[in-house]
C-alpha positions as a Markdown table, in Angstrom:
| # | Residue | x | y | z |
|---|---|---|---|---|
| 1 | Unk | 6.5 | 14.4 | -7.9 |
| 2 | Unk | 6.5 | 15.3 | -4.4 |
| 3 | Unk | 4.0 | 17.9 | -2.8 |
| 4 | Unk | 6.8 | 19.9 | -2.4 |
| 5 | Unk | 8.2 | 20.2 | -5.7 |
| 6 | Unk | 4.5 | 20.1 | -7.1 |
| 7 | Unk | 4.0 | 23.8 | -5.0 |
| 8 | Unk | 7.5 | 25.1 | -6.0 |
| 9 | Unk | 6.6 | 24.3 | -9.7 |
| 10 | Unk | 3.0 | 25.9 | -8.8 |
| 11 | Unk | 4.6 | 29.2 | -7.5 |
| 12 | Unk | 7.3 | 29.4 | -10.9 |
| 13 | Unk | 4.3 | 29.2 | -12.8 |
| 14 | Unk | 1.9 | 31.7 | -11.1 |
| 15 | Unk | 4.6 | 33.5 | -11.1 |
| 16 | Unk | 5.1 | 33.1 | -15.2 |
| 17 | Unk | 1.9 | 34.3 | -15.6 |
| 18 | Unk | 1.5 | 36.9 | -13.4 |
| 19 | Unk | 4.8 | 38.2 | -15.0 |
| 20 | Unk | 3.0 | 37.8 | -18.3 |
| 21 | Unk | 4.9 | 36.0 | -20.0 |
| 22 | Unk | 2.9 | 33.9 | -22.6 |
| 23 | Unk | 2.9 | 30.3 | -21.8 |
| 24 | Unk | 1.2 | 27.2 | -23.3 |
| 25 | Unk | -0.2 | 25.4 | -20.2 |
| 26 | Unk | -3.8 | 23.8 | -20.9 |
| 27 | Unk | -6.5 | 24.7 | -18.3 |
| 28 | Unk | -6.2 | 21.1 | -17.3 |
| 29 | Unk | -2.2 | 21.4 | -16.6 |
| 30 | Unk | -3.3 | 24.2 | -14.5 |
| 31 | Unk | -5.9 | 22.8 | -12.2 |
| 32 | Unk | -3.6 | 20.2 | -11.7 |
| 33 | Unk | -0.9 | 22.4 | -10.0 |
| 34 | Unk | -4.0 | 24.4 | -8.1 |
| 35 | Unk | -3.6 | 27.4 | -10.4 |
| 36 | Unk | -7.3 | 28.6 | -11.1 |
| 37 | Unk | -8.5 | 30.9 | -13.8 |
| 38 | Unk | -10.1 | 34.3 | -12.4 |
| 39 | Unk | -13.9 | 34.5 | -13.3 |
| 40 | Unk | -15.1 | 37.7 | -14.6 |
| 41 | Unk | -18.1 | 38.7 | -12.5 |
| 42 | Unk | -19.4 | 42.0 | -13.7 |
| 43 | Unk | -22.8 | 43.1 | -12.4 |
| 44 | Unk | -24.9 | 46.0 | -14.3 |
| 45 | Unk | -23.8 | 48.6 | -11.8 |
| 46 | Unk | -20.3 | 48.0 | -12.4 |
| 47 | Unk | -20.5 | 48.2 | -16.1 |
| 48 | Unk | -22.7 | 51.6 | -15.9 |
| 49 | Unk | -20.1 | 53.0 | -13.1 |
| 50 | Unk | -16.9 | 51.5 | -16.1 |
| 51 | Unk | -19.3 | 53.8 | -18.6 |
| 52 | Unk | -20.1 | 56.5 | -16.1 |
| 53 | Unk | -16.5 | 57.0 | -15.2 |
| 54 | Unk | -15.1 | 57.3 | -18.8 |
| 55 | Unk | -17.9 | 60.0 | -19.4 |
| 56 | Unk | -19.5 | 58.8 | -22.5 |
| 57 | Unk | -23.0 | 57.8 | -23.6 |
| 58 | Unk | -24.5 | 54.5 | -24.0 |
| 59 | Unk | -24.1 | 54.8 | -27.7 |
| 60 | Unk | -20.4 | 56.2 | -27.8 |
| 61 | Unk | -19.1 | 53.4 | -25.2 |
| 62 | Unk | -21.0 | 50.9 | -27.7 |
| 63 | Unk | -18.5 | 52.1 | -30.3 |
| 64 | Unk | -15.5 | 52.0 | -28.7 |
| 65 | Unk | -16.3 | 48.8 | -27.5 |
| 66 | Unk | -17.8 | 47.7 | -31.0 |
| 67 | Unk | -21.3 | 46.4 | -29.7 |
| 68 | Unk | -24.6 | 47.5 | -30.0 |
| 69 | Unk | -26.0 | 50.1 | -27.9 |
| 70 | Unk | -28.6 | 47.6 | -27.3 |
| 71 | Unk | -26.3 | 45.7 | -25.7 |
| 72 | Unk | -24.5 | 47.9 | -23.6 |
| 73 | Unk | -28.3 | 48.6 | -22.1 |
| 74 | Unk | -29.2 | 45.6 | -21.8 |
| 75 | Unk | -25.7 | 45.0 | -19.7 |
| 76 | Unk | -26.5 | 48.0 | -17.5 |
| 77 | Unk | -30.3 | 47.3 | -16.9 |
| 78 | Unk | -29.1 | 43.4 | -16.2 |
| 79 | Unk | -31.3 | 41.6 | -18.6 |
| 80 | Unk | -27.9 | 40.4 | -21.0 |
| 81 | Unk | -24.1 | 39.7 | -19.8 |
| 82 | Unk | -21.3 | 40.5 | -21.5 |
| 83 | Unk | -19.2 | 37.3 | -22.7 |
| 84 | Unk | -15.6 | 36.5 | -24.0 |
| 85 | Unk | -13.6 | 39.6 | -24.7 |
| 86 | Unk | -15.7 | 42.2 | -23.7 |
| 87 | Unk | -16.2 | 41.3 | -20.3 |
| 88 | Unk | -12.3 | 40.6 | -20.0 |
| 89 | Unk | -12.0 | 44.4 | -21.3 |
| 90 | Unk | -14.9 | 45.7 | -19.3 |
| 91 | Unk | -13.1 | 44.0 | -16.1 |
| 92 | Unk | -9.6 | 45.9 | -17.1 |
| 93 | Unk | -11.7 | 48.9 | -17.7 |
| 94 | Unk | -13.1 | 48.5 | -14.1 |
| 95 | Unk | -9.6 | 48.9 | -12.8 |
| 96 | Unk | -8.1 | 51.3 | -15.4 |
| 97 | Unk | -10.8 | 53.4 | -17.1 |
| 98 | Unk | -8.3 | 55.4 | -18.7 |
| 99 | Unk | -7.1 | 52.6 | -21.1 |
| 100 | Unk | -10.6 | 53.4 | -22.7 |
| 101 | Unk | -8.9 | 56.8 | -24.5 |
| 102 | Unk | -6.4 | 54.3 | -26.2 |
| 103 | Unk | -9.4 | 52.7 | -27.8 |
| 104 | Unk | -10.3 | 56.0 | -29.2 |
């Protein structure tokens, strides 16, 4: 396949995803067309601003988020990361704290 139609193909399916529509490319068939998957970077003073911003306690954003409160402290003071799907719904919270009161 030419670089060309390699790019083009890269661009449909950036495009796919970004649309997202669900799609059944392997991580592997993705780096090969340059399409990288974001990394979720969340440092404690982004999750306690995510926390801050939805107004709730340590112990009531553990529930929502069904984790420990433990864990949500030790997130904020920066001793523990999150991992898997909470940081993926910390990071959407980040941007759009009001999808928190659909949790609740």
């Amino acid at each position: 396949m030419t670089k060309k139609m390699m790019e083009a193909l890269a661009d449909v399916v950036q495009g796919t995803i970004d649309a997202g529509v669900k799609t059944t490319f392997t991580e592997r068939q993705l780096n090969e067309l340059g399409i990288k998957i974001k990394k979720i970077e969340l440092a404690p003073e982004q999750i306690q601003k995510v926390r801050t911003k939805t107004r709730l306690s340590q112990a009531v954003f553990a529930k929502v988020l069904n984790v420990s409160v433990s864990s949500v402290r030790q997130w904020e003071q920066g001793s523990r990361t999150p991992t898997g799907a909470t940081k993926v719904l910390l990071d959407l919270l980040s941007k759009q704290p009001k999808l928190l009161h659909q949790l609740m």
